[in-house]
C-alpha positions as CSV (number, residue, x, y, z in Angstrom):
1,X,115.4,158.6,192.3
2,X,116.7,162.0,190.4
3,X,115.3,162.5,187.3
4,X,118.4,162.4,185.0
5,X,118.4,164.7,181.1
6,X,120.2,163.0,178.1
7,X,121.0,164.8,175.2
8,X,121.9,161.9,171.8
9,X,122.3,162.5,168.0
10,X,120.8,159.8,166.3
11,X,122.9,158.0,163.8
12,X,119.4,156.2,162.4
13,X,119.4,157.8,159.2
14,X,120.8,161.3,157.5
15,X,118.2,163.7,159.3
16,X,120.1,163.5,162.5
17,X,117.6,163.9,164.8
18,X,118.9,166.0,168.3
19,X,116.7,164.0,171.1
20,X,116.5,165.2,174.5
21,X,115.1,162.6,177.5
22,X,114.1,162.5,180.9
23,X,115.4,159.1,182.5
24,X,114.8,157.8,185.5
25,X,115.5,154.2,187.2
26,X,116.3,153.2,183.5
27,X,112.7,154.5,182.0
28,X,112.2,157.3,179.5
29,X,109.8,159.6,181.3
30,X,110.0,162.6,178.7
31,X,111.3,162.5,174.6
32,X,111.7,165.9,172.6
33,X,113.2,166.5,169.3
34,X,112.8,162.7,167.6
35,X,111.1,163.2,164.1
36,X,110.2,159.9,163.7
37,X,110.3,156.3,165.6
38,X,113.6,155.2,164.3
39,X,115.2,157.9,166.7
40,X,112.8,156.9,169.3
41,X,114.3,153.2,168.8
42,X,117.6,154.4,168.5
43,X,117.4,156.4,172.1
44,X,116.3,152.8,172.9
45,X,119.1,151.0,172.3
46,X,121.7,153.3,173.3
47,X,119.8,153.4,176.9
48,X,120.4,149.7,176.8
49,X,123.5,148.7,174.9
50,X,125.0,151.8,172.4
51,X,125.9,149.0,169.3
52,X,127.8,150.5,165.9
53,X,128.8,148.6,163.0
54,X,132.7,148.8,163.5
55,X,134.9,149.7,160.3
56,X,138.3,149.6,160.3
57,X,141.8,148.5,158.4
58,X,144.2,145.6,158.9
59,X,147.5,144.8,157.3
60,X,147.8,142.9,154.0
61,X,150.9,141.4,152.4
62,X,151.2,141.1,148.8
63,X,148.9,143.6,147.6
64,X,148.6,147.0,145.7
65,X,148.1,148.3,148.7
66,X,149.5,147.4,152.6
67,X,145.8,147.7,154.4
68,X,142.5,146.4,153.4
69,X,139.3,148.1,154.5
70,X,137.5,145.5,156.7
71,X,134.0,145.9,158.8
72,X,131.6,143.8,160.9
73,X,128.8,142.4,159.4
74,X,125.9,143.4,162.2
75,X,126.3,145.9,164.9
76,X,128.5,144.8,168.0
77,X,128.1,146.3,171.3
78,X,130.3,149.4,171.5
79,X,131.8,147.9,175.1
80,X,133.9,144.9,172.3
81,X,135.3,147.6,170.1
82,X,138.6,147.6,171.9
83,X,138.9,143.7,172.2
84,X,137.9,143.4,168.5
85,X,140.4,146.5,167.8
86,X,143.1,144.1,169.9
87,X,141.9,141.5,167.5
88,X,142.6,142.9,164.4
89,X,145.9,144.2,165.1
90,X,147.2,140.2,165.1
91,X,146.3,139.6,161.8
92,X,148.6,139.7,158.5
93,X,146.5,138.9,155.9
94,X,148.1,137.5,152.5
95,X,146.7,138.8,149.0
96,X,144.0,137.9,147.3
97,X,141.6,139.0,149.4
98,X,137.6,139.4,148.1
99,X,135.2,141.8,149.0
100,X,132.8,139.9,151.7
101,X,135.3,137.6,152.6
102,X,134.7,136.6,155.8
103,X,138.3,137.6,157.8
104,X,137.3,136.5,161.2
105,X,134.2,134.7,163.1
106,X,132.4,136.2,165.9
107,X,134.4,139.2,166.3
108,X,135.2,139.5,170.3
109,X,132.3,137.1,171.2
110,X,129.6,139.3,169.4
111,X,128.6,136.9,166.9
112,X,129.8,139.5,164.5
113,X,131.8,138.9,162.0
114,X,134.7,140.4,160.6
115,X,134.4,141.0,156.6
116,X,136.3,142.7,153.8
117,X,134.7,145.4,152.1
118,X,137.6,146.0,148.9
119,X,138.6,143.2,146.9
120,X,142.6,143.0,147.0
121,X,144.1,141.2,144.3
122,X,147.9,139.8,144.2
123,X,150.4,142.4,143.4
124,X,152.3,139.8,141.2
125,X,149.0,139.0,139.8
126,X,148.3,142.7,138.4
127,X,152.0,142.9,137.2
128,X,153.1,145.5,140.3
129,X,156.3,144.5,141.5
130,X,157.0,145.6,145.0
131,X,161.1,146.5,145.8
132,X,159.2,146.0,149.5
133,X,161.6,149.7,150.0
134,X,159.1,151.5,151.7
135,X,158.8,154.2,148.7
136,X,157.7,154.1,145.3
137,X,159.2,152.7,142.4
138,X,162.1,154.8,141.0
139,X,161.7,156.7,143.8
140,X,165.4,157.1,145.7
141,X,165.9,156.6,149.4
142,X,167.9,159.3,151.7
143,X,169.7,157.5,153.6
144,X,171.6,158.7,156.5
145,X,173.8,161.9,156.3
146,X,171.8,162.8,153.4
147,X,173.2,160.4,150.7
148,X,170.8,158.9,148.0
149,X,171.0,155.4,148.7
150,X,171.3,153.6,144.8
151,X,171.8,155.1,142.3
């Protein structure tokens, strides 16, 4: 078997370590440039299964603001982050919202879940009235041919 050179950035903490390897038939044979073991456990897992915590947005009716920050509670495998991406896009979520509200259950099938991570009260609840316009309030729309619609 060829003796193949990988070259990773651990993500571990914020000294970034810049590890080189020597891999062959799935074992490390060499490892340069790790700093500590939490790089050397890092190269690890990302030999085995690369996993991130995903972070994201998805839609929100009713609040200040139309998308509220969401996240997964663990890691996931990085092979799920389209399904839980396809996920995610379904879902309309109604205000209130609170932070660590759990938004979805096992994410994908990675016994993640899916959690908020901004509390989103009720527009009508804060007094901000939506004209659901697409622009601020007070703020005229140009319509077409370059009229002001309103007034």
């Amino acid at each position: 078997m060829d003796i193949e050179k990988k070259h990773f950035t651990c993500v571990t903490c914020p000294v970034g370590c810049e590890v080189d390897v020597e891999v062959q038939g799935g074992s490390i044979l060499s490892m340069t440039g790790n700093k500590c073991d939490k790089a050397k456990e890092f190269v690890l897992q990302e030999l085995k299964e690369p996993m991130r915590v995903l972070t994201t947005t998805v839609r929100i009716e009713g609040a200040k603001w139309a998308m509220l920050p969401v996240r997964t509670d663990k890691p996931i495998p990085k092979r799920l982050f389209l399904q839980a991406i396809g996920v995610l896009a379904g879902i309309d979520l109604k205000a209130p919202v609170r932070i660590s509200d759990v938004i979805i259950k096992d994410v994908a099938g990675s016994g993640a879940n899916i959690v908020a991570t901004r509390t989103m009260e009720s527009a009508a609840r804060r007094g901000i009235i939506s004209n659901n316009s697409g622009t601020l309030p007070g703020v005229n729309k140009v319509g077409k041919g370059g009229s002001s619609e309103g007034g």
